[in-house]
N, C-alpha and C positions, 0 to 999 in steps of 0.2 A: 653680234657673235660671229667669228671669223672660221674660219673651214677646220682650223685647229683645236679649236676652244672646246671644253666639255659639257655634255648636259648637264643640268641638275643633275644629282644622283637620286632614282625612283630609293621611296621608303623600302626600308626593306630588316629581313629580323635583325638582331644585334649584330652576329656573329656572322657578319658579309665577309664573302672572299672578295678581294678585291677583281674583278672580270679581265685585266689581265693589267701587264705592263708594259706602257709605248717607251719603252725607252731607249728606241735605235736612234742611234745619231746618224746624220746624212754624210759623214767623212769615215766612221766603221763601213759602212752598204758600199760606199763607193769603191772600198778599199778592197773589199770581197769582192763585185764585180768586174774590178779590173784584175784580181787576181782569177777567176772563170774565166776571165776574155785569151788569157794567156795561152790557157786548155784549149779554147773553143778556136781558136788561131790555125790550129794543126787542119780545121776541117773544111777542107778546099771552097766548098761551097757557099761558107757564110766566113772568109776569114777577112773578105773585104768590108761586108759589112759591120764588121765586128774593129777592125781598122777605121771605119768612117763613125760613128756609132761612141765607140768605148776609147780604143789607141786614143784615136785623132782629140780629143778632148783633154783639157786640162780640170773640168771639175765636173761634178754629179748634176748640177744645173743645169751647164753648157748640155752633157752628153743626154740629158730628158729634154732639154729645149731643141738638139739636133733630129732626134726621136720623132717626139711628137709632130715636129714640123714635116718630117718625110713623110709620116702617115696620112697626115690632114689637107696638105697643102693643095690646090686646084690651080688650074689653068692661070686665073683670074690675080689668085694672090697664090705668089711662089712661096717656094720653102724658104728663102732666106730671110723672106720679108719676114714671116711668120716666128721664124726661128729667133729674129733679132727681139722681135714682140714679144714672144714667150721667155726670153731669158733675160728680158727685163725686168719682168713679174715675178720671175723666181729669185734675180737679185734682189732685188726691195722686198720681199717676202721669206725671210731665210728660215722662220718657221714653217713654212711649207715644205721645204726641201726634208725637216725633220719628216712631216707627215707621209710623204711621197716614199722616204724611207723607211718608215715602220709598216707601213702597205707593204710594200716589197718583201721585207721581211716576215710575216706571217703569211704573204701567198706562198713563200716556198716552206715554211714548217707546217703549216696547215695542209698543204695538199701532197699527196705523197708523190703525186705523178711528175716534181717538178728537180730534176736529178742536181740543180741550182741556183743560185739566184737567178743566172745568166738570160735563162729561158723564160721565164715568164715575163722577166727586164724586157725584153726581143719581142717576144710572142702572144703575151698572153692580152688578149687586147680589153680585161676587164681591168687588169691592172693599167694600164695605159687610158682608157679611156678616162675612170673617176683622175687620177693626176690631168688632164685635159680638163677635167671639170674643174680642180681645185685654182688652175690658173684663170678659166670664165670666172668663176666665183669671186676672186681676186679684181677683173675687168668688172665683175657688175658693181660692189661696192664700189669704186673709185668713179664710178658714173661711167663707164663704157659697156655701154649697153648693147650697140650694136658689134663690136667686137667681140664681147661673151657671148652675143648670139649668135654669132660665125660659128663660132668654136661648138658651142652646144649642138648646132644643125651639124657640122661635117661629122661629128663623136656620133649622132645618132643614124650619118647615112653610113661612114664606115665600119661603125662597130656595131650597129642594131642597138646601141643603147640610147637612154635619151632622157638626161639629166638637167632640169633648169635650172640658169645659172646660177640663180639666189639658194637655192637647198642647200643645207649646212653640212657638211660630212666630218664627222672626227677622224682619228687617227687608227693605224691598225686594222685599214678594211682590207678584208678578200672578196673578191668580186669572181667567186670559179665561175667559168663559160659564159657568163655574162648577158649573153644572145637576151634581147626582149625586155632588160631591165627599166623601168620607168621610173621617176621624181620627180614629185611635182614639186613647186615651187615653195612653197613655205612646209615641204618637210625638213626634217632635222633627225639627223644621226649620230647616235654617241660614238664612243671607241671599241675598237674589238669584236667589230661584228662581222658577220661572215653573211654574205648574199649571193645565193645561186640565179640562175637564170629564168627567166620567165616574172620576174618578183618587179610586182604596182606597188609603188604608196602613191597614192593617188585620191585623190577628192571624189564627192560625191555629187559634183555637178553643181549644187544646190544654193552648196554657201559664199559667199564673199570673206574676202582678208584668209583669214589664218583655218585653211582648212585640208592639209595633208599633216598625214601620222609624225608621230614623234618617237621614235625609236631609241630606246635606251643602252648601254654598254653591256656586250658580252653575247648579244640576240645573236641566233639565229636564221634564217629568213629562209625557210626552204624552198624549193625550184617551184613556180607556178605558183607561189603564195600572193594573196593581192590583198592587203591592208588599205582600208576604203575609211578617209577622212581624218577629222584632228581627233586625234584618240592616242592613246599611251600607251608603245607598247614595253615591258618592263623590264630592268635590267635583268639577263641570264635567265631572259626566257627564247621559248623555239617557238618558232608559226612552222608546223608541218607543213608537208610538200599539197599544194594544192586546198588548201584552205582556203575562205575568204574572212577576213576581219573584220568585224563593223563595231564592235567594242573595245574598250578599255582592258590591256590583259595584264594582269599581277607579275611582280617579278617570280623569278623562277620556276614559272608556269609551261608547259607545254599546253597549246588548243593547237585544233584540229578540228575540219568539217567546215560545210557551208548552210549555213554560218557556225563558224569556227566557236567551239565551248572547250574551255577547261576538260583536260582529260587528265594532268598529272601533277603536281607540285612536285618538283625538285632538290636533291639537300642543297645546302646554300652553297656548296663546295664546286657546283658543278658551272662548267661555264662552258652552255652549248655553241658559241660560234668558235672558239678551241678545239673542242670534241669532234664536230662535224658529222655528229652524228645525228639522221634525217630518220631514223625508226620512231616508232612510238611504244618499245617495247621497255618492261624494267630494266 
């Protein structure tokens, strides 16, 4: 299963809304972001960057492979080395470039704080970080193992997050603030999910092979929530803020608590990593 690919879909009643639609192509986003770059030009302070970054590039690839490599790069292994590495990955991987783009695109409709695509492209280092993961993810199948593991240690010392290279992520994630995020190794993530900061899927210690959460399309992950082991959690359901999970949760469920119980069923219509809303109120 490759970083693009979708879960099963969890059962669910007849009359599912579908938990959203990935269907940004990566030559639309690019086409937005160089049209923001144009805006963002006038502003003395980042119009070099935005020149090296967006201008200076001829495609959506190039300017994430220029990117990433600025952020990650060390003493040891420069940018260019890194840069030429990474837009390797995203040439031979052109469905990724899709994925990278429908991220993008739901960080800025999903969060209100974000006045463009431009900025959270630039800044927002959960969006940057998971596209960092997506191209490890790409190195660890292919058998470069120690290369996806570069990549995974730099994402976790300059962004505070810390994603193994093998976890599957679909398409359409928000990553707001990000700070603290964990994934363990044989988790797996649908599409259209939204994850705040402080959020474990994470093992129990205990088991061997296949033992982090399985995360369904449309979830919500609230901040501080920590999802402990292979357990299911269900399409167009929310983990409240600070919960902990040690069970199996139904789609369209809202839990909450330590240890996290069922506190609400939702109509099918609702799709909380869209909504973004972290209350447990009707």
């Amino acid at each position: 299963m490759t970083s693009t690919e979708h879960l099963p879909r969890t059962s669910a009643p007849q009359h599912v809304a579908e938990p959203c639609r990935v269907d940004s192509q990566a030559a639309r986003v690019w086409d937005r972001l160089s049209d923001d770059a144009r805006d963002a030009s006038r502003e003395p302070l980042v119009a070099g960057l935005v020149l090296d970054l967006i201008d200076g590039c001829d495609t959506f690839a190039e300017s994430l492979a220029r990117l990433a490599a600025a952020r990650i790069a060390t003493p040891e292994i420069g940018r260019h080395v890194l840069e030429k590495e990474i837009g390797r990955v995203l040439k031979d991987a052109p469905a990724v470039m899709d994925a990278v783009a429908a991220d993008l695109d739901v960080s800025y409709t999903r969060n209100p704080a974000y006045p463009n695509l431009l900025v959270p492209y630039l800044f927002a280092k959960g969006f940057l970080g998971f596209q960092i993961h997506r191209v490890a993810h790409e190195m660890w199948k292919s058998g470069r193992i120690m290369a996806a593991s570069f990549l995974q240690s730099r994402v976790s010392e300059v962004f505070a997050m810390d994603i193994h290279p093998a976890a599957v992520v679909g398409s359409g994630i928000l990553a707001d603030h990000a700070t603290g995020i964990v994934i363990g190794e044989t988790a797996r993530m649908g599409d259209c999910v939204s994850i705040l900061q402080g959020v474990t899927l994470g093992g129990t210690g205990k088991e061997d092979g296949d033992r982090h959460p399985k995360v369904g399309n449309g979830v919500l992950l609230s901040a501080g929530s920590n999802v402990i082991g292979n357990i299911s959690i269900g399409d167009n359901s929310k983990v409240a803020a600070g919960s902990v999970v040690l069970h199996d949760v139904p789609p369209f469920a809202t839990v909450a608590g330590v240890p996290a119980k069922v506190v609400r069923i939702a109509e099918p219509d609702v799709v909380p990593a869209e909504a973004m809303d972290q209350t447990l109120e009707e």
